[in-house]
N, C-alpha and C positions, 0 to 999 in steps of 0.2 A: 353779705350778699344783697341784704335788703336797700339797703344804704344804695349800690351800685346801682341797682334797679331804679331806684328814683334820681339818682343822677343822670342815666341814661334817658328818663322820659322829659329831664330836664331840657328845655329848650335853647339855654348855652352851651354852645358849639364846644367852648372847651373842655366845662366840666363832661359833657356828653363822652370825645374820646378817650379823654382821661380814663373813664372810668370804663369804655370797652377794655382798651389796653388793661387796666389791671384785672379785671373782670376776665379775659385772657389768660393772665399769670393764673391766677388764682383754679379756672378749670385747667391747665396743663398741670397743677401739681396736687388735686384734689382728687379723691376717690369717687364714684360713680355714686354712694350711698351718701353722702356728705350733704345734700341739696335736696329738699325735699320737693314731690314732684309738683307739686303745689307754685313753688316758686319757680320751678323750671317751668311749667304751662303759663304765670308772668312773663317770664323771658321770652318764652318762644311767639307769645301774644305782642308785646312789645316789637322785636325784632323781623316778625312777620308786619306789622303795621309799618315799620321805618322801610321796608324791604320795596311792599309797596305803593309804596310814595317817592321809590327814585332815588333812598337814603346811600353812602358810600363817605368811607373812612379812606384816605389814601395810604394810609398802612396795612389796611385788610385787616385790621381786627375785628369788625362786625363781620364779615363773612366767615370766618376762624372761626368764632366764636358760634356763630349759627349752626356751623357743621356737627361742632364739638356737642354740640345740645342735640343736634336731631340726632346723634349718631347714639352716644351715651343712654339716653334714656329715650328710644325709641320705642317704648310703651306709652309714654306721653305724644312723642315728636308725630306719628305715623296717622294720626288725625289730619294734620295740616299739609300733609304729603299736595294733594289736589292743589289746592291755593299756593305750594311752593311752585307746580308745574306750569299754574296758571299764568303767577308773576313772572318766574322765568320766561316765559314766551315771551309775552308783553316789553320786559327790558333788555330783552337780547335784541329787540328795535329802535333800542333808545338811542337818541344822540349819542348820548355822554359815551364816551368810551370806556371810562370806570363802574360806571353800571354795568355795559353788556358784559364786561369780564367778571366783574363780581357774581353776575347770574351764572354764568357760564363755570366758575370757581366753582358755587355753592352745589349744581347735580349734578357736579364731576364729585364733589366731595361725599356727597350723601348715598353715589351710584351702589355700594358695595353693601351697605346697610340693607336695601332694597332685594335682594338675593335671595329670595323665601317666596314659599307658595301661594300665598295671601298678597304679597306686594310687586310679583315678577313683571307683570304686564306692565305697574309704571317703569322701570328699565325701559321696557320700548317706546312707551309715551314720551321719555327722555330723549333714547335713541334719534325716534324721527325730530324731534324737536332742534336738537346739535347738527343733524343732517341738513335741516331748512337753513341751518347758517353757516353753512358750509363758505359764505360769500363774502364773509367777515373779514377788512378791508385791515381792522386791527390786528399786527402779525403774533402779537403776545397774545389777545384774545381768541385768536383763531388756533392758536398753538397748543390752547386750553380744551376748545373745539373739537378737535381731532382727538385729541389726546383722552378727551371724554367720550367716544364713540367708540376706542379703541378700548377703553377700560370696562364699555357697557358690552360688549362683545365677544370679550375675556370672560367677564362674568357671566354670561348666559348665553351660549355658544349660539343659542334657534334666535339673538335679538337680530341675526341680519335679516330674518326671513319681517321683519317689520318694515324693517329698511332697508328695501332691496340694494344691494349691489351693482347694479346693474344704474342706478341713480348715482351712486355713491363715484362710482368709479370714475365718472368723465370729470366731474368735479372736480379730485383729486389732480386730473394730469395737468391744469395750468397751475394749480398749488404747488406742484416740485419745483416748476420755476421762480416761487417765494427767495428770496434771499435767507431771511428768517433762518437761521440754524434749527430752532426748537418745531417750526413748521416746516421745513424740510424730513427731520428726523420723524419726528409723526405721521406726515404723508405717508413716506416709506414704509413703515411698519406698519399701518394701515393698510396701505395696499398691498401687502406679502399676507398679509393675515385675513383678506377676501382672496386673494389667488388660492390661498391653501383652503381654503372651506370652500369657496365656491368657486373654483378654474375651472370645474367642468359646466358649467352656464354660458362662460365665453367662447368663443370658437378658437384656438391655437391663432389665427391668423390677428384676432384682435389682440389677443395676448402680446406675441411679435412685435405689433403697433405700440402696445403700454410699454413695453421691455424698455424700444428705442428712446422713448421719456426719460429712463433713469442715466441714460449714458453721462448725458452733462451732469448728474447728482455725483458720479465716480471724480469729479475735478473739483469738488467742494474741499475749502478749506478746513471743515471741521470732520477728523475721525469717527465722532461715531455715525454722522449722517452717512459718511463712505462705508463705512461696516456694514450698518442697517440695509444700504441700498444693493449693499454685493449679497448679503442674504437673501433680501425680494425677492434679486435680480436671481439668485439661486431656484427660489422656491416657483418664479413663471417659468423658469428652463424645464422645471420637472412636468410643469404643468402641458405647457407647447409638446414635449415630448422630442423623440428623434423625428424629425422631417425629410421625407424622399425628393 
């Protein structure tokens, strides 16, 4: 592990992913006691410094790998929580498009860790933060986007009162027009999972208005976007109510 660690601070590009990728193998098949925390607060110092400065692997094994360390030993990792929030803002603007996904990967992946009394509030610092990039032009990044808003809201039912819905929602209706399969399918079940928490904020009539959005999602090529969206499409029925 030591060995790995100084290849990674190595400034050749190759030895550098080389040695994510096995660095990779190596924590997918290791025990959580194997690593002493010492060398993990190395790593995580490291991989916080390449993080940022813009760094990005096109296999994703730096991001994997960061997760798998904040997640595992999140008695070391939960120091750096602030500076992981901060850099994610910051590169979810970045040009590169492999940075902003990489950002956008790494507090979708860490979101579930964060579930506890002492760490709840960042969820919502994340929350509004995926909310702000709601605008994300990249349909795999933004597919990430969604998909980590949905999973922060799952995990902590009071994160929409951070993020109102009411912001959230107009956003979402020219996103169903995404081609995007995986941004379609998140759209959807995003907005079935604000209609059911919070339908009663909109008025039935706005609702009606979001319904007619999903019609064209029913002629989508891919089954579970059609599934997803006949569910939604379920859950704003209940919500509008019978109408005279």
């Amino acid at each position: 592990m030591t060995k790995l660690l100084y290849m990674i601070k190595n400034e050749n590009e190759v030895f550098k992913f080389r040695a994510l990728e096995t660095l990779y193998e190596l924590l997918e098949k290791s025990s959580t006691n194997k690593i002493s925390f010492l060398l993990v607060e190395e790593f995580l110092e490291i991989f916080l410094k390449l993080f940022s400065s813009g760094f990005y692997d096109v296999k994703g094994f730096f991001i994997k790998n960061l997760i798998i360390l904040f997640v595992n030993y999140s008695s070391v990792s939960f120091k750096y929580i602030n500076q992981i929030i901060y850099v994610t803002k910051k590169n979810l603007r970045n040009k590169n498009t492999l940075i902003r996904r990489a950002s956008a990967q790494l507090v979708t992946g860490i979101l579930y860790k964060l579930n506890n009394y002492q760490t709840k509030h960042y969820i919502y610092q994340i929350t509004f933060i995926l909310n702000e990039n709601l605008n994300e032009e990249d349909p795999i990044t933004l597919g990430i986007v969604i998909f980590g808003i949905i999973k922060a809201l799952k995990i902590s039912e009071m994160a929409f009162l951070g993020t109102s819905g009411r912001i959230i929602i107009p956003k979402l209706i020219p996103i169903l027009r995404n081609k995007n399969a995986e941004v379609q399918k998140n759209a959807v079940i995003l907005l079935g999972y604000l209609a059911d928490k919070m339908g009663v904020f909109l008025s039935p009539k706005e609702w009606l208005r979001i319904s007619f959005s999903l019609l064209d999602i029913f002629r989508s090529d891919f089954k579970n976007v059609r599934r997803n969206a006949v569910n939604t499409f379920g859950i704003i029925a209940k919500v509008i109510g019978p109408q005279v």
